[in-house]
TIKEGU-499346 format. One record per atom (N, C-alpha, C, O): z, y, x. Coordinates in pm, whole numbers, plus 50000, padded with zeros to 5 digits. Atoms other than C-alpha are relative to their C-alpha. Example, Ala and Ser with C-alpha at 12.3 -4.5 7.8 and 13.67 -1.06 7.14 Angstrom:
+-------+-------+-------+
!    pz !    py !    px !
+-------+-------+-------+
! 50000 ! 49881 ! 50089 !
! 50780 ! 49550 ! 51230 !
! 50000 ! 50120 ! 50090 !
! 50066 ! 50118 ! 50194 !
! 49994 ! 49881 ! 49918 !
! 50714 ! 49894 ! 51367 !
! 50073 ! 50109 ! 49923 !
! 50090 ! 50220 ! 49974 !
+-------+-------+-------+
This chain:
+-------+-------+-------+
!    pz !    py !    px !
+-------+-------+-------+
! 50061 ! 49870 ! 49978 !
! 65157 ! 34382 ! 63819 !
! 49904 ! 50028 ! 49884 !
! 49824 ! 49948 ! 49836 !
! 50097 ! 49952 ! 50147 !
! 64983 ! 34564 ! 63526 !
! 49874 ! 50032 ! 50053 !
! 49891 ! 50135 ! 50118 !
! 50128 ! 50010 ! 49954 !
! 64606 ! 34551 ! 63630 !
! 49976 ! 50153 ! 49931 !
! 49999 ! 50231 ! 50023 !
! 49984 ! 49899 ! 50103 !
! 64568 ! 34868 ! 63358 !
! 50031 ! 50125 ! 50094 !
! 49944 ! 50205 ! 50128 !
! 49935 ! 49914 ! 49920 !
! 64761 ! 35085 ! 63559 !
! 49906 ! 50037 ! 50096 !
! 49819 ! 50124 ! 50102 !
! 50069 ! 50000 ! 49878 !
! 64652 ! 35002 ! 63877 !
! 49828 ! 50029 ! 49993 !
! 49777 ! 50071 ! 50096 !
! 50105 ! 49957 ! 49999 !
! 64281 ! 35051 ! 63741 !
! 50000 ! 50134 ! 50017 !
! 49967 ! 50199 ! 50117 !
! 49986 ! 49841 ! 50060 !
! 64336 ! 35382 ! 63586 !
! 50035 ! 50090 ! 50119 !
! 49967 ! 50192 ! 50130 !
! 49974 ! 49925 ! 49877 !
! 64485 ! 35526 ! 63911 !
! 49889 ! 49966 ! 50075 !
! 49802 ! 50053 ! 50064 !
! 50111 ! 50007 ! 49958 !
! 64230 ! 35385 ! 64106 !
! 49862 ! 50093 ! 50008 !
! 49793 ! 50137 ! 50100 !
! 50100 ! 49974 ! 50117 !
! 63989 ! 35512 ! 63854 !
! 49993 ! 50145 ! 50061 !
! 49889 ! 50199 ! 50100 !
! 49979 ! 49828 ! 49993 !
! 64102 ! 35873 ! 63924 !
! 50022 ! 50015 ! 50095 !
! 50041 ! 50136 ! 50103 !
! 50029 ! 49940 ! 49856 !
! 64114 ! 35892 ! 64285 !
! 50052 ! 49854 ! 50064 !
! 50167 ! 49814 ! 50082 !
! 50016 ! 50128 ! 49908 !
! 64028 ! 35558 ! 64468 !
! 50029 ! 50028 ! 50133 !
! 50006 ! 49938 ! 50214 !
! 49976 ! 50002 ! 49833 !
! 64135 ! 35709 ! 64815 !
! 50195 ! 50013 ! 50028 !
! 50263 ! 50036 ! 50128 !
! 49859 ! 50025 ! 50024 !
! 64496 ! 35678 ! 64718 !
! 50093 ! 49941 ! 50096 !
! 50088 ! 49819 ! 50081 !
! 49945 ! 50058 ! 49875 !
! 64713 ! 35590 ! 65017 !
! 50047 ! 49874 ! 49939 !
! 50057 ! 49871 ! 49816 !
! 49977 ! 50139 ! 50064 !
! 64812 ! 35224 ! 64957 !
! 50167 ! 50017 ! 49985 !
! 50244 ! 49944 ! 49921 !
! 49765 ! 50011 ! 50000 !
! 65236 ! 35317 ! 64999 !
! 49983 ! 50123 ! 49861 !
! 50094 ! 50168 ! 49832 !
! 49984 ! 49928 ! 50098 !
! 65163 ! 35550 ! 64707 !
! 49961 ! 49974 ! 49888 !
! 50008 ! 50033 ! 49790 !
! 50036 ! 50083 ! 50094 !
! 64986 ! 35338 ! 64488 !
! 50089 ! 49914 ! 49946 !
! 50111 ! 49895 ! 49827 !
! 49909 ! 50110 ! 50045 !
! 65252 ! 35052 ! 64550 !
! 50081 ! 50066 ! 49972 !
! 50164 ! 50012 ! 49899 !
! 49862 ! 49915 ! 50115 !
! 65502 ! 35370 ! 64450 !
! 49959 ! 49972 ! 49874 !
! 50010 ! 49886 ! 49802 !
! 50069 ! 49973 ! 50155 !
! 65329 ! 35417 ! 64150 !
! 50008 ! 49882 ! 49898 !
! 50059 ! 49893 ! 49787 !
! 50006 ! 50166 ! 50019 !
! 65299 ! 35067 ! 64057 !
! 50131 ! 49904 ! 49962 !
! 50159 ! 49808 ! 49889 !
! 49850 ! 50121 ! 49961 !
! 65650 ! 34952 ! 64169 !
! 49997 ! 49894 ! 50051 !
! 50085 ! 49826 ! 49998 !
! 50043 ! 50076 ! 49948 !
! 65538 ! 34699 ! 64369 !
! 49966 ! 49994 ! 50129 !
! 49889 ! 50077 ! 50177 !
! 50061 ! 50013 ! 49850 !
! 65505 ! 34566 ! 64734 !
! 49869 ! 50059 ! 50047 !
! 49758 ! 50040 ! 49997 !
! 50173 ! 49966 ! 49929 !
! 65225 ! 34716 ! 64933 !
! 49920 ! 49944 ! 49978 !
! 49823 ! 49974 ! 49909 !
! 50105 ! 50129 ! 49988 !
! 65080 ! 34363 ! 65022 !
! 49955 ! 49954 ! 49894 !
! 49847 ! 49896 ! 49899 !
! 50013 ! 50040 ! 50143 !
! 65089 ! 34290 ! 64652 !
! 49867 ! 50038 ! 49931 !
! 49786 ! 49988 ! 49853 !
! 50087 ! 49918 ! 50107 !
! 64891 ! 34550 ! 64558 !
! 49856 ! 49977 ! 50052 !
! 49759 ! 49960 ! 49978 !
! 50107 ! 49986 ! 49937 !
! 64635 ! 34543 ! 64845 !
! 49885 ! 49831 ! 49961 !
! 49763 ! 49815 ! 49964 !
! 50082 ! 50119 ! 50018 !
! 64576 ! 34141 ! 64748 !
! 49962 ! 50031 ! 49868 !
! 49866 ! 49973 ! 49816 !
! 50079 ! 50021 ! 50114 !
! 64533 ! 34247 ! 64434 !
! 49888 ! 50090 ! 49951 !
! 49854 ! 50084 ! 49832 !
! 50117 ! 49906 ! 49988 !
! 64268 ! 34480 ! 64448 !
! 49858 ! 49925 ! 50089 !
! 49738 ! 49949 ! 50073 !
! 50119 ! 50105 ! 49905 !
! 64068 ! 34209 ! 64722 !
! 49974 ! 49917 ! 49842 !
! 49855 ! 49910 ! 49810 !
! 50009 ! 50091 ! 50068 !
! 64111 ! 33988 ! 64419 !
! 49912 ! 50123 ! 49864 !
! 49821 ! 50055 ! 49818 !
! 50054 ! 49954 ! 50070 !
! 63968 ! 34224 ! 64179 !
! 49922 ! 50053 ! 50035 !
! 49891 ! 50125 ! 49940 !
! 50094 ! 49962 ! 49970 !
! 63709 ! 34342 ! 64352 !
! 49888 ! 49867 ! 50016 !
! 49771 ! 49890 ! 49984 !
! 50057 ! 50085 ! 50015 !
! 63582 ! 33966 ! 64410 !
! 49972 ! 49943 ! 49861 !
! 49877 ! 49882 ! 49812 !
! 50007 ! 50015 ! 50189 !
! 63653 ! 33932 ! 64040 !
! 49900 ! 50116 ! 49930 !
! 49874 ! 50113 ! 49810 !
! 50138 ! 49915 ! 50041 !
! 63367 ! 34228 ! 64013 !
! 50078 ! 50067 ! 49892 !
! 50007 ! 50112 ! 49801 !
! 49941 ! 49853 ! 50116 !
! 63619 ! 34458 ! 63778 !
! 49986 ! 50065 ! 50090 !
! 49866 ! 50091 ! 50081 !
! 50019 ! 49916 ! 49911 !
! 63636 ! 34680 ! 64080 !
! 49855 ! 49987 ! 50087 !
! 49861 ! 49936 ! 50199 !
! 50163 ! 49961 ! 49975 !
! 63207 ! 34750 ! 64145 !
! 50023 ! 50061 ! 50091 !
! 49909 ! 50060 ! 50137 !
! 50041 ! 49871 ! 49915 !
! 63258 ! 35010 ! 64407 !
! 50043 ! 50126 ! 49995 !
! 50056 ! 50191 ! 49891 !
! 49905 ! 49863 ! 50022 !
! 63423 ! 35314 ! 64499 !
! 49892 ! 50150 ! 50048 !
! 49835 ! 50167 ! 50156 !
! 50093 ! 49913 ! 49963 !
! 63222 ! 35625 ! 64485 !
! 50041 ! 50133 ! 50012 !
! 50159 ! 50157 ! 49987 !
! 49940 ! 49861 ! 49990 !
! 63239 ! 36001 ! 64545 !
! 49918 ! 50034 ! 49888 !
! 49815 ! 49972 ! 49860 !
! 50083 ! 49932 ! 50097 !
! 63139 ! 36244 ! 64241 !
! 49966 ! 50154 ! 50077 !
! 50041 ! 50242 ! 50121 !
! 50040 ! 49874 ! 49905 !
! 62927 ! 36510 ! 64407 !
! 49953 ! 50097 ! 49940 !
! 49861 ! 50074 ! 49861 !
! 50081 ! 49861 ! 50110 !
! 62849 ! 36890 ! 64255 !
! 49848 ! 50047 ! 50069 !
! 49838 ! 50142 ! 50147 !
! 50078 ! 50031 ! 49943 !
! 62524 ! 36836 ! 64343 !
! 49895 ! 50174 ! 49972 !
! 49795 ! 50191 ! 50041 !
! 49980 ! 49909 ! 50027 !
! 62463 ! 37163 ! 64227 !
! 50019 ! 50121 ! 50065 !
! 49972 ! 50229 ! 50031 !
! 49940 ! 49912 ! 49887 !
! 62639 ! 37341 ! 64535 !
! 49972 ! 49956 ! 50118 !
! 50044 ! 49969 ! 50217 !
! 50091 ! 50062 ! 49873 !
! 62408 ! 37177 ! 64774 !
! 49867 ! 50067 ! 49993 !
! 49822 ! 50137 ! 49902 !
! 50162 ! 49948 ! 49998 !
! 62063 ! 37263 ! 64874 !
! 49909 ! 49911 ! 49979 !
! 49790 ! 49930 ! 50005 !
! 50065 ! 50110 ! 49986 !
! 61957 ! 36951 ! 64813 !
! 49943 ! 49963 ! 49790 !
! 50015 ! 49966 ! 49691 !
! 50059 ! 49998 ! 50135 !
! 61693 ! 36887 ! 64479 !
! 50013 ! 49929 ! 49959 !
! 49922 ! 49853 ! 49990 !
! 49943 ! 50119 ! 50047 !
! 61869 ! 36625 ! 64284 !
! 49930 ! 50062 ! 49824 !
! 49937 ! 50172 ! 49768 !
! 50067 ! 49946 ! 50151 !
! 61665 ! 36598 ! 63914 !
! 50112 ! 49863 ! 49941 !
! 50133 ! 49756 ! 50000 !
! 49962 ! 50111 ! 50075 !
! 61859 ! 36386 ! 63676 !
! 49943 ! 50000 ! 49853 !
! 49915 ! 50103 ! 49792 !
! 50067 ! 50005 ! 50127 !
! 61724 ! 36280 ! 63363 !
! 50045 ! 49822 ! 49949 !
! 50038 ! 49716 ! 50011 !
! 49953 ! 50107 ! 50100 !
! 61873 ! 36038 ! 63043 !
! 49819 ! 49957 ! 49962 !
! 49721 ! 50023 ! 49927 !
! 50149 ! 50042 ! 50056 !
! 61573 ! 35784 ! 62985 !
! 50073 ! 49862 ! 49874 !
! 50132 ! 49754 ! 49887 !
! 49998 ! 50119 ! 50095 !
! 61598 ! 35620 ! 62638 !
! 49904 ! 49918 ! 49966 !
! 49791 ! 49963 ! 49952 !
! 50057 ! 50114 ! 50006 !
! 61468 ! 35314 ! 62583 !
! 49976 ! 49910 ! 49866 !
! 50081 ! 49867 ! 49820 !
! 50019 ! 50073 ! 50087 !
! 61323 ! 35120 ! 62302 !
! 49912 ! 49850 ! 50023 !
! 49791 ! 49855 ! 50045 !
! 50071 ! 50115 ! 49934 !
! 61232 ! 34732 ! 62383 !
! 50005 ! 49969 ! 49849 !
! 50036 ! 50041 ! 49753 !
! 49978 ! 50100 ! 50058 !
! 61201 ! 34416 ! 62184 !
! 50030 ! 49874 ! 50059 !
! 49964 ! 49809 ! 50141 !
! 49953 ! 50092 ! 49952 !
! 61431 ! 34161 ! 62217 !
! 49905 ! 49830 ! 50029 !
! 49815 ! 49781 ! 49962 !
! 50072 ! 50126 ! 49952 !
! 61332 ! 33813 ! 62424 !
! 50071 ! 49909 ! 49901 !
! 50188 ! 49930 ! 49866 !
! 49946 ! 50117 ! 50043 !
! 61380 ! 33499 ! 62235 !
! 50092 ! 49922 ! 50093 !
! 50056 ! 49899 ! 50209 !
! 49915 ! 50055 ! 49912 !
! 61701 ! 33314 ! 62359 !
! 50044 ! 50105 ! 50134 !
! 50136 ! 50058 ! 50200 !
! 49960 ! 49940 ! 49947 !
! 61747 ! 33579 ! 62582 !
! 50049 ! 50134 ! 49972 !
! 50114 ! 50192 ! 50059 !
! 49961 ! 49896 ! 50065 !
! 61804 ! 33889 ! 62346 !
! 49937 ! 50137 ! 50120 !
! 49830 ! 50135 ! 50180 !
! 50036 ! 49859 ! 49881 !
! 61787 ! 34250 ! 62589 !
! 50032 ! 49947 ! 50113 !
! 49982 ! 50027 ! 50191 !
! 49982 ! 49999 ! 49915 !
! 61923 ! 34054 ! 62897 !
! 49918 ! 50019 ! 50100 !
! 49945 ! 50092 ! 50195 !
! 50106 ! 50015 ! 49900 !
! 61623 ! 33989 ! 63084 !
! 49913 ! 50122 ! 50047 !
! 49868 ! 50147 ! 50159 !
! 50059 ! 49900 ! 49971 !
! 61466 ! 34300 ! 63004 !
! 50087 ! 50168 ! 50063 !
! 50038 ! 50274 ! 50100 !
! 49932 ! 49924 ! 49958 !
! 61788 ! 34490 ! 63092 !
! 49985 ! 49957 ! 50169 !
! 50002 ! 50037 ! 50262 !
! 49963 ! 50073 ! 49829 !
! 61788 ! 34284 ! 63442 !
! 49881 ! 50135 ! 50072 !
! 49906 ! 50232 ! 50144 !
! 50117 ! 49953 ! 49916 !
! 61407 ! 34410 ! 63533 !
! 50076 ! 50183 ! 50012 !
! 50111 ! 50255 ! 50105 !
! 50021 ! 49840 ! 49969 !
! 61459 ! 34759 ! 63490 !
! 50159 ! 50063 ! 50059 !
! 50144 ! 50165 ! 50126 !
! 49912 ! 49985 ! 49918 !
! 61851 ! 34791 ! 63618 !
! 49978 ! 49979 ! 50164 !
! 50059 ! 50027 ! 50243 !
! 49999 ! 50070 ! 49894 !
! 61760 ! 34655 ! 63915 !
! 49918 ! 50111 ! 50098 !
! 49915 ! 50097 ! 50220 !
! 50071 ! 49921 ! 49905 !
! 61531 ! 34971 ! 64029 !
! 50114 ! 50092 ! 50068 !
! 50228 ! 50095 ! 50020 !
! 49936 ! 49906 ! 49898 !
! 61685 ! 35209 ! 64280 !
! 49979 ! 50125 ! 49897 !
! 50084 ! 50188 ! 49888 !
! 49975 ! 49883 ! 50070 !
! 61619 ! 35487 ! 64055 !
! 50098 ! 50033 ! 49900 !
! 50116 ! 50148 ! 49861 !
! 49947 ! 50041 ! 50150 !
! 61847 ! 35358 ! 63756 !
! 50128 ! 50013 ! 50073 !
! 50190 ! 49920 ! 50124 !
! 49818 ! 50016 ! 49975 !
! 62184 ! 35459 ! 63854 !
! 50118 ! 49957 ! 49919 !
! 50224 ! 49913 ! 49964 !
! 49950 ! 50096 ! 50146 !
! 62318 ! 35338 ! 63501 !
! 49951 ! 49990 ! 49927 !
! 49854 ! 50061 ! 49900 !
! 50080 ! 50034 ! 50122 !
! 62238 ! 35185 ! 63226 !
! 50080 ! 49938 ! 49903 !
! 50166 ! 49857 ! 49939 !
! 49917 ! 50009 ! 50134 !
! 62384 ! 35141 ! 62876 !
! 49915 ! 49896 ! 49916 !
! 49793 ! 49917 ! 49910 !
! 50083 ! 50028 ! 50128 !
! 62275 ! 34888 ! 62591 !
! 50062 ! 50044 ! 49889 !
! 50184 ! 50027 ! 49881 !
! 49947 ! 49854 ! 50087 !
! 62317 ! 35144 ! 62287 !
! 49965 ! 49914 ! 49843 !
! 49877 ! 49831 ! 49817 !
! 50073 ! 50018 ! 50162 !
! 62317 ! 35099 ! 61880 !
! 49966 ! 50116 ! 49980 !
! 50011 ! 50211 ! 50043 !
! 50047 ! 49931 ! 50039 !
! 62144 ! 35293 ! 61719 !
! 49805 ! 50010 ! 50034 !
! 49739 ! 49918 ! 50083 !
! 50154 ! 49939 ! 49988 !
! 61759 ! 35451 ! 61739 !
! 49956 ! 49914 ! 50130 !
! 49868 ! 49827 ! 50126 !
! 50054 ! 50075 ! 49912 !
! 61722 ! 35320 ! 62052 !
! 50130 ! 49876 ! 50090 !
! 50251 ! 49859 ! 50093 !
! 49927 ! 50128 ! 49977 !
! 61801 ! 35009 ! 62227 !
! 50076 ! 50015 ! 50169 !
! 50164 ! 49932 ! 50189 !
! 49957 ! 49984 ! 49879 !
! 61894 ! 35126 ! 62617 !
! 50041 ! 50158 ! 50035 !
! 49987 ! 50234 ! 49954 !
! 50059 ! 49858 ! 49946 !
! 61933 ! 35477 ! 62779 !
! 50091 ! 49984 ! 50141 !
! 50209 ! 49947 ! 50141 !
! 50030 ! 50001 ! 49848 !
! 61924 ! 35493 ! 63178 !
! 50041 ! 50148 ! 50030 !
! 50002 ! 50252 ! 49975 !
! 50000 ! 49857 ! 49915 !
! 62055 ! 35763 ! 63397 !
! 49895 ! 50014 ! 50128 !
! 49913 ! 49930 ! 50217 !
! 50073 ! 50023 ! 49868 !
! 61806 ! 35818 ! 63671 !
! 49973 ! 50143 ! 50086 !
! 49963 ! 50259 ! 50046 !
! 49999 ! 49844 ! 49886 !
! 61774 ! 36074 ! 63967 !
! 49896 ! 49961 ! 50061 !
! 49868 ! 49842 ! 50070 !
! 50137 ! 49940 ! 49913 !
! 61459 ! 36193 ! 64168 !
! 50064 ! 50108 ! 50065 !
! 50180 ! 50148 ! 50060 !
! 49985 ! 49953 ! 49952 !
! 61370 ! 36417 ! 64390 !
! 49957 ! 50185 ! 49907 !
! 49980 ! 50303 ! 49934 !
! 50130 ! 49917 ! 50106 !
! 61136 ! 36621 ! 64098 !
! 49961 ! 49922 ! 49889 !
! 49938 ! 49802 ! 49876 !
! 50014 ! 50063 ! 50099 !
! 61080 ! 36624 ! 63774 !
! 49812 ! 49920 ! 49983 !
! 49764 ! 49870 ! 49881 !
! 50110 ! 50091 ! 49985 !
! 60743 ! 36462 ! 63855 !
! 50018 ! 49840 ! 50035 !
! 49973 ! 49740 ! 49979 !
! 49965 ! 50127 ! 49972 !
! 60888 ! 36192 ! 64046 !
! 50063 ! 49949 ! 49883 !
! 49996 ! 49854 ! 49843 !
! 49895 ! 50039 ! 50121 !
! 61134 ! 36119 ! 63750 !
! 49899 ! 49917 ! 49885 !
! 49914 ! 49807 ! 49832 !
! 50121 ! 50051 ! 50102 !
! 60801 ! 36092 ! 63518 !
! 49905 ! 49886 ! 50014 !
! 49863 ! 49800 ! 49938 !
! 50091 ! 50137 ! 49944 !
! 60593 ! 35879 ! 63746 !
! 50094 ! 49908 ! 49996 !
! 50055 ! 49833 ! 49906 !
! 49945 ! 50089 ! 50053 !
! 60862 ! 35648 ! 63737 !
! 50028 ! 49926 ! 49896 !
! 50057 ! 49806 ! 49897 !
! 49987 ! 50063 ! 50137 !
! 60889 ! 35616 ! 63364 !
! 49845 ! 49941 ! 49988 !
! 49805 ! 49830 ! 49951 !
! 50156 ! 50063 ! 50027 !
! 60518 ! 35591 ! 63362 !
! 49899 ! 49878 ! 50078 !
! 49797 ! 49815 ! 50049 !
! 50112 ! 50134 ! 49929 !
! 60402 ! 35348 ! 63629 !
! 50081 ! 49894 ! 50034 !
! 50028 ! 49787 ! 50066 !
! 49910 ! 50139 ! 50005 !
! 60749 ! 35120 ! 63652 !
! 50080 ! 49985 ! 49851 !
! 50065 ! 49875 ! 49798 !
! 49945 ! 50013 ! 50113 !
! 60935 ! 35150 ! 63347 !
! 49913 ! 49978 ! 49840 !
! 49956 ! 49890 ! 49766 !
! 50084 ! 49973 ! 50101 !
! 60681 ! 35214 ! 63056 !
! 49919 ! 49842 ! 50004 !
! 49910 ! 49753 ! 49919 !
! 50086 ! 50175 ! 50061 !
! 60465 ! 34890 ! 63129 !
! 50090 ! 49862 ! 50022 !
! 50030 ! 49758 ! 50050 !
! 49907 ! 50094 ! 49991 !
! 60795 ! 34660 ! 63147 !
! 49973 ! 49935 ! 49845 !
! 50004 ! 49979 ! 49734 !
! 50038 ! 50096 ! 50109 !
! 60661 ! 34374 ! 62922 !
! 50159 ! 50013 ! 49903 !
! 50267 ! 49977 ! 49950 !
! 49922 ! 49962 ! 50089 !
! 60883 ! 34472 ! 62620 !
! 50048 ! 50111 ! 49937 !
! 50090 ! 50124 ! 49822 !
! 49983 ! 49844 ! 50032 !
! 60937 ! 34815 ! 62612 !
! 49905 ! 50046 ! 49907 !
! 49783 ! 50031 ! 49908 !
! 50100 ! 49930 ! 50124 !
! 60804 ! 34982 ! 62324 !
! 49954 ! 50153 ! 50031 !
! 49843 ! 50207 ! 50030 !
! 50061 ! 49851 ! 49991 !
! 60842 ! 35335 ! 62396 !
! 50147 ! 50080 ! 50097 !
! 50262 ! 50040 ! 50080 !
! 49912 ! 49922 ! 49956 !
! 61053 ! 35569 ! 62602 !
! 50022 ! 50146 ! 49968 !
! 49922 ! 50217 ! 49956 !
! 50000 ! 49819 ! 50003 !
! 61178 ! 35940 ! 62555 !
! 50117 ! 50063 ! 50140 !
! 50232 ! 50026 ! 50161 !
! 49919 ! 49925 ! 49899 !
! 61309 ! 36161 ! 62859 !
! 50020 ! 50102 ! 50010 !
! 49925 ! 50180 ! 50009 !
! 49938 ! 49894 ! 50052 !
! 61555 ! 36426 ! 62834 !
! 50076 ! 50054 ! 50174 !
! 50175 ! 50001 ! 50224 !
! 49933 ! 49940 ! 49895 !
! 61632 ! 36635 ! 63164 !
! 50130 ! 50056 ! 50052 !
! 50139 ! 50156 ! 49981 !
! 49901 ! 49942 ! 50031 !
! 61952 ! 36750 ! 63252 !
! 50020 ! 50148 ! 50067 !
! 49992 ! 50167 ! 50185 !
! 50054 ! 49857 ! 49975 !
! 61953 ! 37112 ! 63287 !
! 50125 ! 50056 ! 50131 !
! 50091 ! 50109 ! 50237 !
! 49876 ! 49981 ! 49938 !
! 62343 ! 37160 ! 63441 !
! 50112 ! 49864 ! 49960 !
! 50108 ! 49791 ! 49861 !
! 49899 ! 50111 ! 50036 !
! 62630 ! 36913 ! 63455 !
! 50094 ! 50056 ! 50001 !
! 50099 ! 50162 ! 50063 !
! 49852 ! 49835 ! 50050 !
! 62981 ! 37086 ! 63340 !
! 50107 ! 49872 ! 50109 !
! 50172 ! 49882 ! 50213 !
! 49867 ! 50109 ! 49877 !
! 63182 ! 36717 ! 63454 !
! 49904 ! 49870 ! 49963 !
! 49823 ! 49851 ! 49872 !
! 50048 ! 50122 ! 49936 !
! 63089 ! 36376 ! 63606 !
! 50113 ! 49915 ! 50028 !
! 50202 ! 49937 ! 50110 !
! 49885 ! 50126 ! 49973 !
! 63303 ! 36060 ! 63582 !
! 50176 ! 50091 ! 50040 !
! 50245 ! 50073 ! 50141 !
! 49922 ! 49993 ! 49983 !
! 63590 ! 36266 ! 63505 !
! 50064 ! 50132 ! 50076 !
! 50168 ! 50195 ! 50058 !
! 49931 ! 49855 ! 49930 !
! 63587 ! 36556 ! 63767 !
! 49887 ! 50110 ! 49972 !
! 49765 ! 50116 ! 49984 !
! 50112 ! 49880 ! 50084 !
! 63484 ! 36885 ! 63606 !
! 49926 ! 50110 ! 50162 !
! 49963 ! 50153 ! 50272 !
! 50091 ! 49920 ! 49886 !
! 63207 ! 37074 ! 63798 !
! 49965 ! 50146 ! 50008 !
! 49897 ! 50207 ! 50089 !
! 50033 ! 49807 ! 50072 !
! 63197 ! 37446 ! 63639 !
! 50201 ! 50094 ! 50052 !
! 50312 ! 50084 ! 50000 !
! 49890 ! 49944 ! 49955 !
! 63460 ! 37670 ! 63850 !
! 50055 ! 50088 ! 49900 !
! 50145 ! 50147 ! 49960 !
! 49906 ! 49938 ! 50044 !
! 63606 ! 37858 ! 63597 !
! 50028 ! 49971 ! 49863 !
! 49942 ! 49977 ! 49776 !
! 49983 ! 50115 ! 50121 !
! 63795 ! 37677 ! 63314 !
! 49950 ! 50021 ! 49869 !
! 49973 ! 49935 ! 49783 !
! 50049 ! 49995 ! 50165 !
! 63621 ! 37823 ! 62985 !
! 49868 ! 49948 ! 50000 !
! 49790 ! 49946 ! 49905 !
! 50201 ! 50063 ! 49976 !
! 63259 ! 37649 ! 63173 !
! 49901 ! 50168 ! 49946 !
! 49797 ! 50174 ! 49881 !
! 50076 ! 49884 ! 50049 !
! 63167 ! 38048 ! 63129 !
! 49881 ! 50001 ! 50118 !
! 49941 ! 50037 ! 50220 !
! 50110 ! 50001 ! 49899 !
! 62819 ! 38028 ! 63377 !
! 49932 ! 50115 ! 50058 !
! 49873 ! 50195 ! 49985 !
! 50094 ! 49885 ! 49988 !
! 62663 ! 38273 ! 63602 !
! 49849 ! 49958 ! 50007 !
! 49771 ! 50011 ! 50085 !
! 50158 ! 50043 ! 50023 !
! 62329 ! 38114 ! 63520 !
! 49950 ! 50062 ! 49915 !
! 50026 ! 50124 ! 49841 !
! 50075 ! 49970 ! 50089 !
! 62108 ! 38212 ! 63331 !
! 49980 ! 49941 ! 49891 !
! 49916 ! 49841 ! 49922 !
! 50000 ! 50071 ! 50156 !
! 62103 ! 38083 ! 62954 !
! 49824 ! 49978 ! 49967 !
! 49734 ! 50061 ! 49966 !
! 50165 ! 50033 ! 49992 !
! 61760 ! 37894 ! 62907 !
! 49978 ! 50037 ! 49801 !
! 50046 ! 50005 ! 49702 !
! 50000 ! 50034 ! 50200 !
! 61617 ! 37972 ! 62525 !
! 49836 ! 50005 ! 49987 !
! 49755 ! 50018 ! 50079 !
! 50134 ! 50006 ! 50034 !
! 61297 ! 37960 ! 62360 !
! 49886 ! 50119 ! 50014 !
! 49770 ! 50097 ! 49979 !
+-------+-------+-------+
């Protein structure tokens, strides 16, 4: 069975009936289903999530990219200092990046206050961190894949923010 495959479908809609997968696949049902237990204990398969237009809710979701500039631990390079700060509930991902800076974090609040106190009273004094910059996200067009702007040229009835 091509693991590849079977990700990639996955990938793009994890609620996939299992007799349509093993179509897809060419492969026994049972085949497929052990091999998905087995790759999920094998931690390639993290978790199956919904992508939500958070947007078309009433609900105040702030997201904001937090880049990160540390200095690496001896013998341990960024791991340690990637551990502490992945590990908060606010950090929904996190990247180690080349360039300018060394991390950048997706993180959600409720307000862009909350979002700030977070950088400033857990993130900011993480023994290593040099400096952070945080960049709000104003609208999201697509998310892991599924686009969020109903009409295909992303033309908006929002309002255009400018200086």
């Amino acid at each position: 069975m091509e693991d590849k495959l079977l990700l990639t479908v996955m990938q793009k809609n994890a609620r996939i009936k299992m007799t349509d997968l093993a179509a897809v696949l060419d492969e026994p049902k049972d085949k497929v289903i052990d091999r998905l237990t087995e790759l999920e204990k094998e931690k390639v398969i993290c978790g199956y999530h919904t992508v939500i237009n958070w947007d078309k809710t009433n609900t105040d979701i702030v997201t904001a990219l937090i880049e990160i500039k540390a200095v690496p631990e001896r013998e341990f390079g960024y791991e340690r200092i990637a551990s502490r700060i992945y590990k908060y509930e606010e950090v929904e991902t996190m990247y180690l990046l080349s360039g300018k800076y060394d991390f950048v974090c997706i993180v959600k609040g409720h307000t862009m206050q909350e979002v700030a106190h977070f950088v400033a009273s857990k993130l900011a004094p993480i023994s290593g961190v040099t400096a952070t910059a945080t960049t709000f996200v104003l609208k999201s067009y697509k998310n892991n894949g599924a686009v969020l702007v109903e009409d295909e040229d992303g033309v908006s009835s929002r309002l255009v923010v400018t200086p």
